[in-house]
N, C-alpha and C positions, 0 to 999 in steps of 0.2 A: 730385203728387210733393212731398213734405218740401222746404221750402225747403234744410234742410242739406242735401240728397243734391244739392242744384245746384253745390256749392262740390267743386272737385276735393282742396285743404289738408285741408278736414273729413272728406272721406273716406281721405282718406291716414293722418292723422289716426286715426281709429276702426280700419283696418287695423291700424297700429303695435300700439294699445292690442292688440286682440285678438291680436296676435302674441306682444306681450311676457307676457301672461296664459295662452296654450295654452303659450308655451315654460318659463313657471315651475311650469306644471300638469302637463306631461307631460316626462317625461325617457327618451332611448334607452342602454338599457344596454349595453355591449357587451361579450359572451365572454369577452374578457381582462380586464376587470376586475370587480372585486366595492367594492360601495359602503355605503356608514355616511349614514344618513340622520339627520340631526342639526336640530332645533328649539329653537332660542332655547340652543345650547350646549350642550344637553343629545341622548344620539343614544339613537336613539327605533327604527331600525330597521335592520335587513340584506339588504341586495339583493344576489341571484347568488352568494351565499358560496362559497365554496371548497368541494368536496369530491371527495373520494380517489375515483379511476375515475371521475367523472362523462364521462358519454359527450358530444361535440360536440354542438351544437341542441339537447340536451334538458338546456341546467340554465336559470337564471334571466333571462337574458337577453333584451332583447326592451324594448317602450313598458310603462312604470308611471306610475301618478299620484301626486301628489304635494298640498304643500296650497300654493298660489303665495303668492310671496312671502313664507313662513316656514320651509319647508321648506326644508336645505342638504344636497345630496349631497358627503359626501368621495369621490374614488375612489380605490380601491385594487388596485396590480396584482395580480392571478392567479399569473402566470406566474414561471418560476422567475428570482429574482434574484441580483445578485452582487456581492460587497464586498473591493473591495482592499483586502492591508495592505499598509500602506508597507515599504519596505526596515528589517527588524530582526536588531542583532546579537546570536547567542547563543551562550550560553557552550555546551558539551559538555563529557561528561565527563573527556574528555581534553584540557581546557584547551584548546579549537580554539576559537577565536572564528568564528564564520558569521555568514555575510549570505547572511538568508534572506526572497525576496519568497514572498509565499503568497496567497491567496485562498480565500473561501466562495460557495456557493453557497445558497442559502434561497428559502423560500417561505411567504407568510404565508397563516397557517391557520386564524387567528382574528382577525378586522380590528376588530372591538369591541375586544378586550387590543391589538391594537395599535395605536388613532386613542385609548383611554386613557392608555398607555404612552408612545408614544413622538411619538403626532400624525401623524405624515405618514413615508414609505418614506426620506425623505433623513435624519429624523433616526435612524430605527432602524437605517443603514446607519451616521452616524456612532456608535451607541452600539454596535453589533458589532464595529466595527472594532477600539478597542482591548481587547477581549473576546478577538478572535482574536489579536493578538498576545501576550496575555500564556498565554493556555492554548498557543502554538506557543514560547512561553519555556521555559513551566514543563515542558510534555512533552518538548523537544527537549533540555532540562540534564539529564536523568536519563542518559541517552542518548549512549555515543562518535558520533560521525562518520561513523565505517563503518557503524551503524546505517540511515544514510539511501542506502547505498548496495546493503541488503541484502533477500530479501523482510522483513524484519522495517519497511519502510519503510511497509510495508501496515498493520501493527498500533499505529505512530506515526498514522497517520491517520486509524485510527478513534476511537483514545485523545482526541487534539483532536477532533472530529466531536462524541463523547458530553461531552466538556466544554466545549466551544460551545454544545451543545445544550437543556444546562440551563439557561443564559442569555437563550437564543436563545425561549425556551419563554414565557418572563417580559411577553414583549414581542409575543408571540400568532405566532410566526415557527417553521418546520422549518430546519432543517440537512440540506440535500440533500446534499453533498457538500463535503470541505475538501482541498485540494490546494496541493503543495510547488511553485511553479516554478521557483526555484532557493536552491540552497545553497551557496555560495562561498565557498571561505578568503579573507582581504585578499591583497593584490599585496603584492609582497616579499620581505623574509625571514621572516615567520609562514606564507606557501606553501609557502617551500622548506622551508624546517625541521619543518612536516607533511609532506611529502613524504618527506624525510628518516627520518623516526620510521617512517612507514607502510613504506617500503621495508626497514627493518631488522627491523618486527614481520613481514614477509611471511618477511623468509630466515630468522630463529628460529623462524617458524611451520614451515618448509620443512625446517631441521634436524630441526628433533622430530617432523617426519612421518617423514623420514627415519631417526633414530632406531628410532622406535617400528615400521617398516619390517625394518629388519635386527634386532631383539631378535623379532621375530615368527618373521624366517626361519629364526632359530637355532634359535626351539621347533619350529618343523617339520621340518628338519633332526634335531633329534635324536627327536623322535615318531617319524621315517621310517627311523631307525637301528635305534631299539630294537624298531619293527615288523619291520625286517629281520632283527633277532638272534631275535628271537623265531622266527620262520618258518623261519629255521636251525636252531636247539636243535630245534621242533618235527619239521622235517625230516630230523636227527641220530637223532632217537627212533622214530622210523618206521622207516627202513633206512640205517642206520651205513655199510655198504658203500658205499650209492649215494652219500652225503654227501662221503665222501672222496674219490669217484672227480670229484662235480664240482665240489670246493675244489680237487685236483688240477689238473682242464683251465682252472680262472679262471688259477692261477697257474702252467701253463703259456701261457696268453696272456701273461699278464702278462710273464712275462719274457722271452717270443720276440716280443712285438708291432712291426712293424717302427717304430715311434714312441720305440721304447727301442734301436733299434739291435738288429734281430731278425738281421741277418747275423755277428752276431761268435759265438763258438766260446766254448763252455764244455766242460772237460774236467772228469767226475768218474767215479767210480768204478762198475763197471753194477750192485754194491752198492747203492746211494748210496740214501736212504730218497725223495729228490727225486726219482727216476728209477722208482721202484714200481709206478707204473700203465704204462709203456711191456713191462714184465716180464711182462703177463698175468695173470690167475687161475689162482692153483696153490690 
């Protein structure tokens, strides 16, 4: 036997070593991330990349070699990520000041553009972040208030989505989704006094339904007149007799209806041209 294999140190020893060389030689990839394999600064290759429907166990995943001790893996997360903005106030176009918290959601789809770009997931989160604020300025000022209260809140947030996205693209990142989670006027009198405004734009809004309500009914009202005249004249033209005899019994209701006082006594004359159809066909 080797006299070193007698020393327990020398063998502990030659373990380490081969330890510390398989563990620089082999590296385990895992699922959720995808890695930049970088030599002397320079990145040389791509393990496990990202791609659109890749099914579970079957992408890249798993032991690769590597060259020990010159080879450095960056890793990168897979899975979808997410970037607070800070609380931002914005103008509307009706001069409402908001405080608006919001969020993105991304996921990097190109880790070469982004361990180029930005280096590591913390700084490309800080370079998003004010990216997201200023496209949730610039789309939110075009934009009343009631805007974010309406479905049109839906077309506010794809407008940000596609203008994050260009940005977002720069930096080897998607824009999965950008969402409002809240929008609040300040405490106060800028509350109350939107309040205010919105309350009075509702009952103007409310009048001129109303309005345009009753100018409606009047044209149907007199459409329903002059249908009516019509259908008279036409029914005058057909059989004159019959027409008079049932304008006769309307305004024999009419004036014996017991709602007009049908019990009281009218005297006239059995002349009388009112009284014609009680008289029979001569």
């Amino acid at each position: 036997m080797p006299a070193f294999l007698r020393h327990p140190v020398a063998l502990a020893l030659i373990a380490l070593a081969l330890l510390i060389v398989v563990g620089s030689t082999v590296a385990i990839v895992p699922e959720t991330k995808q890695g930049v394999v970088v030599r002397f600064g320079e990145p040389k290759a791509i393990v496990n990349r990202y791609r659109a429907n890749e099914s579970f166990g079957k992408t890249g995943a798993g032991l690769i070699l590597r060259m020990p001790f010159v080879d450095q893996i960056v890793w990168i997360d897979k899975r979808v990520l997410s970037v607070e903005m800070e609380r931002q106030q914005v103008l509307s176009t009706d001069q409402l000041r908001l405080q608006v918290d919001a969020f993105a959601r991304y996921r990097i789809v190109d880790p070469l553009r982004m361990y180029i770009a930005a280096g590591s997931e913390e700084r490309l989160s800080d370079a998003l972040r004010p990216i997201l604020g200023s496209a949730l300025r610039n789309e939110l000022g075009k934009r009343p208030f009631a805007a974010l209260l309406s479905p049109e809140r839906g077309q506010v947030m794809d407008n940000i989505e596609a203008g994050l996205n260009r940005v977002a693209r720069q930096y080897g990142a998607q824009i999965v989704d950008v969402r409002i989670k809240r929008a609040d006027l300040p405490d106060g009198t800028p509350l109350e006094s939107a309040f205010t405004r919105m309350s009075t734009a509702r009952k103007q809004e409310a009048l001129t339904i109303e309005a345009q309500g009753a100018k409606q009914a009047q044209i149907i009202r007199a459409e329903a007149d002059a249908n009516a005249a019509r259908i008279y004249a036409e029914s005058y033209g057909k059989d004159p007799k019959f027409y008079d005899f049932y304008r006769a019994m309307q305004s024999y209701r009419y004036t014996f209806s017991p709602e007009r006082g049908g019990d009281s006594n009218i005297i006239l004359s059995q002349d009388n041209e009112f009284l014609r159809q009680f008289q029979g066909r001569r």
